[in-house]
C-alpha positions, 0 to 999 in steps of 0.5 A: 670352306675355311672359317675364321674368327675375327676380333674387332674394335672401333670407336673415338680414339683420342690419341694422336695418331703416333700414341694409338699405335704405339698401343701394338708397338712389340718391338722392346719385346720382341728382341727381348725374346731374340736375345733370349731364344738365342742364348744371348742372355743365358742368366734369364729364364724367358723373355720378359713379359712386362715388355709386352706391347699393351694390346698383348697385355689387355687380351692377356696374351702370353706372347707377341701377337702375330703381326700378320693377323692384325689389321689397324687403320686410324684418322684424325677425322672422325667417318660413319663406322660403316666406312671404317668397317671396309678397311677391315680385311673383310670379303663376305658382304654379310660379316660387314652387315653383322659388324655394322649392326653389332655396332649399332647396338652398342651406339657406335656410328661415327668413329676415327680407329678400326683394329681387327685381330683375327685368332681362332684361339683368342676368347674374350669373355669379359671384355675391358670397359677400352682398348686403345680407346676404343670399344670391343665390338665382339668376335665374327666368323669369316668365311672364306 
């Protein structure tokens, strides 16, 4: 059986729905670094970092995040967590127990955004007061 870590953060986002995802939006960078993985710019060095969308920048990744990996759901109104929980690519009916419970105890119960990064390499060891708004639950181990 394969394991895998699973990031997550939730809480009140008070964004709009465009400003929340503009968060994760890495498409400046992600040509920035087409242009120079394809010799279109030779007079840089590498792609450029300030272009970074600002959840890379937050985690401190030193490049674009892998989309495939990434999980986002936000409302204008605001659910139990619990709810929220079941839009994260979760299968193990106790992971979503210890997310709900990890959420809990930080006094998160009604929220309008949910994001989950899975990355097995990712550590956050001393996490931001907010990221997107939104409060760093902690890391979960999903089987599968």
């Amino acid at each position: 059986m394969a394991q895998q870590n699973i990031h997550v953060w939730t809480g009140i986002s008070n964004k709009t729905e465009e400003q929340f995802y503009k968060y994760f939006d890495q498409d400046k960078f992600l040509k920035d670094n087409h242009r120079f993985s394809t010799d279109e710019s030779p007079e840089k060095d590498g792609p450029d970092l300030k272009l970074r969308c600002q959840f890379c920048k937050d985690l401190g990744l030193p490049s674009a995040y892998n989309e495939d990996w990434i999980t986002m759901h936000f409302s204008r109104k605001k659910i139990n967590v619990q709810l929220a929980i079941e839009e994260l690519p979760v299968w193990d009916d106790q992971l979503e127990v210890d997310i709900y419970k990890a959420c809990v105890a930080k006094g998160i119960s009604t929220v309008n955004a949910i994001f989950s990064y899975a990355d097995d390499t990712l550590t956050i060891d001393a996490p931001l007061k907010s990221y997107n708004d939104l409060m760093y639950v902690g890391c979960f181990v999903s089987q599968f």
